[in-house]
C-alpha positions, 0 to 999 in steps of 0.5 A, spaced: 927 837 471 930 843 472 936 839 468 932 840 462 932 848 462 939 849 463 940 845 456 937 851 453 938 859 452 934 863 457 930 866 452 929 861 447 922 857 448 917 859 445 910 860 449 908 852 447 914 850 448 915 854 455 908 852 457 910 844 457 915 845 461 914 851 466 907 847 468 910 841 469 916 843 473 911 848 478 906 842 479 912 838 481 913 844 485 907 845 488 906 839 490 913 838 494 912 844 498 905 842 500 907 836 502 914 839 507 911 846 509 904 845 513 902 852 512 903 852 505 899 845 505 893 849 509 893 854 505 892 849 499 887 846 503 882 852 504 883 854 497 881 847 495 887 844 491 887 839 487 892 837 483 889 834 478 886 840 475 892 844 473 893 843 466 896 850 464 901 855 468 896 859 470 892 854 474 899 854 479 895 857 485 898 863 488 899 866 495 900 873 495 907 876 498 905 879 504 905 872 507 911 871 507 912 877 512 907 874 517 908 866 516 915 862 516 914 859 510 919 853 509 919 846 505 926 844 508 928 843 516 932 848 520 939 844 519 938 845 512 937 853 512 943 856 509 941 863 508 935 867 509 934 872 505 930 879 508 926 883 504 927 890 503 922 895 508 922 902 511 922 904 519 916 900 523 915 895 516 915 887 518 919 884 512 919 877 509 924 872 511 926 867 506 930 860 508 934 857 503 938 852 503 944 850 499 942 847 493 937 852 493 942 858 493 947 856 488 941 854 484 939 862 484 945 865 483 948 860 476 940 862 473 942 869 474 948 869 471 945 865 466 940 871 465 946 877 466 950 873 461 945 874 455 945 881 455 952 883 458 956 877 455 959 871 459 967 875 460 967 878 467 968 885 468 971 890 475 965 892 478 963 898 481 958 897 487 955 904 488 953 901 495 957 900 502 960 894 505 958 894 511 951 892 507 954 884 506 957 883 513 952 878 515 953 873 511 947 869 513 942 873 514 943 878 508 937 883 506 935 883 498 941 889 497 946 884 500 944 879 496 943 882 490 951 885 490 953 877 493 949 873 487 953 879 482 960 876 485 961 870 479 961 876 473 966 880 476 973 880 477 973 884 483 969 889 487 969 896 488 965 899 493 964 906 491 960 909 498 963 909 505 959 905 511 956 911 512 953 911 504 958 918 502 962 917 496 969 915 497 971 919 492 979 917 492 976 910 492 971 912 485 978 916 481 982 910 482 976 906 478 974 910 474 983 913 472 984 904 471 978 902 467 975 909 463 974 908 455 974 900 458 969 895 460 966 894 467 960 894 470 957 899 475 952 896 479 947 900 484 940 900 487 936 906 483 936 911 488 943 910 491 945 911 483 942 918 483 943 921 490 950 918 492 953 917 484 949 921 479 950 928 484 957 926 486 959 925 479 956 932 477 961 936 483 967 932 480 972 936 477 974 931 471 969 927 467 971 919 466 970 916 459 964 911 461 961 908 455 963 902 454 961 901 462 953 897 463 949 900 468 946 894 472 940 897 476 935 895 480 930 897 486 923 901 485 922 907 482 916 910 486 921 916 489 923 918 482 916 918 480 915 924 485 920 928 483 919 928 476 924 924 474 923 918 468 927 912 466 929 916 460 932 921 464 935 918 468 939 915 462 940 921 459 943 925 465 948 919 465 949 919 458 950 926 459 955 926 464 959 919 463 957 917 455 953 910 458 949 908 454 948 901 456 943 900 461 940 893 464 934 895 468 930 889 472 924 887 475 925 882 481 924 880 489 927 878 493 922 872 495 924 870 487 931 871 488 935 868 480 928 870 476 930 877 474 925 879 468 931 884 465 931 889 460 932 889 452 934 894 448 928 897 447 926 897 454 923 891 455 922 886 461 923 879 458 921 873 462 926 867 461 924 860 460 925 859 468 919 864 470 913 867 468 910 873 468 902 873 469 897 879 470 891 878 474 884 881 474 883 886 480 875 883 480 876 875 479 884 874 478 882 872 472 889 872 468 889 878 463 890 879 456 895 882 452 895 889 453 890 888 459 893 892 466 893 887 472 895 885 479 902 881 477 903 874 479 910 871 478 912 864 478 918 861 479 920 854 477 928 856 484 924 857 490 926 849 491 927 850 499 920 855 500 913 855 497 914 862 493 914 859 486 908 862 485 905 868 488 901 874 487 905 881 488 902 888 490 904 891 484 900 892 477 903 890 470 901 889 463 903 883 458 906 888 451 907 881 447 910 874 446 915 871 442 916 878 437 919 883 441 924 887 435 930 884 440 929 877 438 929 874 444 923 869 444 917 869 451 913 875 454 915 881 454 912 886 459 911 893 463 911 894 470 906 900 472 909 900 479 905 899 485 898 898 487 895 904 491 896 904 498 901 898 498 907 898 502 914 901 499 918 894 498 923 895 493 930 897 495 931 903 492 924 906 494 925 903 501 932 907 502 929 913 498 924 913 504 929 916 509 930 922 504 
């Protein structure tokens, strides 16, 4: 079924319309992966699953994400393991390893560049990664950073690494970017901290200032450490708006135990849901889904993770629905906030996990 998403627009369902066919690919999901992967059939079975019983998107049973740190959860055998994907972590952390297999990959990356399309256009552009290269060395045992800069492959013309293997700046290597392509298009790709600690800082010591401002900031990463220091998403935009004239950012929420099913940022700063994912905010006390406005433990579901069972799970952090189908950019489906995580969690995003070392 997942033909019929790819005849459509990332965001043009509305909710009946998305419901009907969400719903039903996620049960044909979840009854493959109980059928191929023993621990996730165990689980079921413990949890009392029974098919019959799912009528909407929010009867889908989850399994939280921790899981995927302790068990080897995968629906397809070993020779058909193509990459594995770990999960960001800091020092001492277990990390989650997730198994794709080929069809899986490509499926994940093509969605994602569906995603990306509708907010930075379909032309590819140079693409400054503030990133070192040594971090995609392993091509088939890649972390979330990795893999997030290799899924970015088919929007860019070419690549750039801003940051030398022991993540300073090279800077020769940056001015002559920045010399080609200032008051063009391009992208600049990063994790959030490594945006501000190796980018934003190196840009404020440089003796010229480079025209950026028809460049788009992809970013992606937690944002727990800027928390700490005081530091907002507004002024983070406005110290780059400041020093460079960007003023096209593309904030993310995603995981790498979800890989393709970003919920991306519009320009009026919210979180949209695409019609190959949802977003389900849950009671603390009894994981009842929560209403419009109501703060919960986030659920996401994904109808990608075709190789493993992580078409649904229950994260460790809280967010809230702010409204369906009327989001003033025009893009139909939920629209959302992420509050960051639940006390006490463990770090996991990239940007907060490589921050951890400051």
């Amino acid at each position: 079924m997942i033909n019929d998403f790819h005849a459509l627009a990332p965001y043009s369902l509305t909710k009946t319309d998305k419901e009907i066919l969400l719903r039903n690919e996620l049960a044909e999901m979840t009854d493959f992966h109980y059928n191929n992967c023993p621990e996730y059939h165990a689980i079921l079975d413990t949890l009392g699953y029974n098919k019959e019983r799912i009528n909407h998107i929010t009867d889908i049973p989850f399994i939280p994400v921790r899981l995927f740190k302790e068990l080897q959860l995968k629906s397809i055998p070993d020779s058909e393991i193509f990459k594995t994907i770990t999960s960001s972590g800091t020092t001492g952390q277990a990390v989650s390893k997730i198994y794709l297999n080929q069809e899986t990959a490509l499926l994940q990356q093509k969605v994602l560049i569906r995603i990306l399309s509708d907010f930075i256009g379909k032309k590819r552009l140079p693409m400054l990664v503030i990133d070192s290269p040594a971090i995609i060395k392993d091509r088939k045992l890649f972390t979330a950073r990795g893999a997030a800069i290799i899924a970015l492959n088919v929007i860019a013309t070419k690549y750039t690494y801003a940051l030398n293997d022991d993540m300073t700046l090279n800077k020769k290597v940056v001015e002559e970017f920045l010399e080609e392509n200032q008051g063009k298009d391009f992208l600049i790709f990063g994790f959030t901290f490594l945006l501000w600690q190796h980018f934003y800082k190196e840009l404020l010591k440089m003796d010229k200032r480079y025209d950026m401002s028809k460049a788009y900031i992809i970013q992606s990463g937690g944002w727990k450490k800027f928390e700490a220091e005081k530091i907002s998403r507004q002024d983070f935009k406005k110290a780059f708006g400041d020093i460079c004239g960007i003023t096209h950012f593309l904030d993310h929420y995603g995981m790498a135990e979800q890989t393709g099913c970003i919920y991306a940022e519009c320009e009026h700063g919210h979180l949209h849901a695409s019609i190959y994912s949802d977003f389900i905010p849950r009671n603390p006390e009894d994981f009842s889904p929560c209403k419009i406005g109501e703060k919960g433990i986030i659920q996401v579901v994904s109808s990608l993770a075709r190789s493993y069972p992580g078409h649904s799970i229950l994260t460790e952090d809280e967010g809230i629905i702010l409204g369906e189908d009327d989001c003033p950019c025009g893009r139909k489906g939920k629209y959302v906030q992420v509050l960051g995580r639940i006390k006490q969690a463990e770090l996991r995003g990239c940007s907060d996990t490589y921050a951890a070392k400051f």
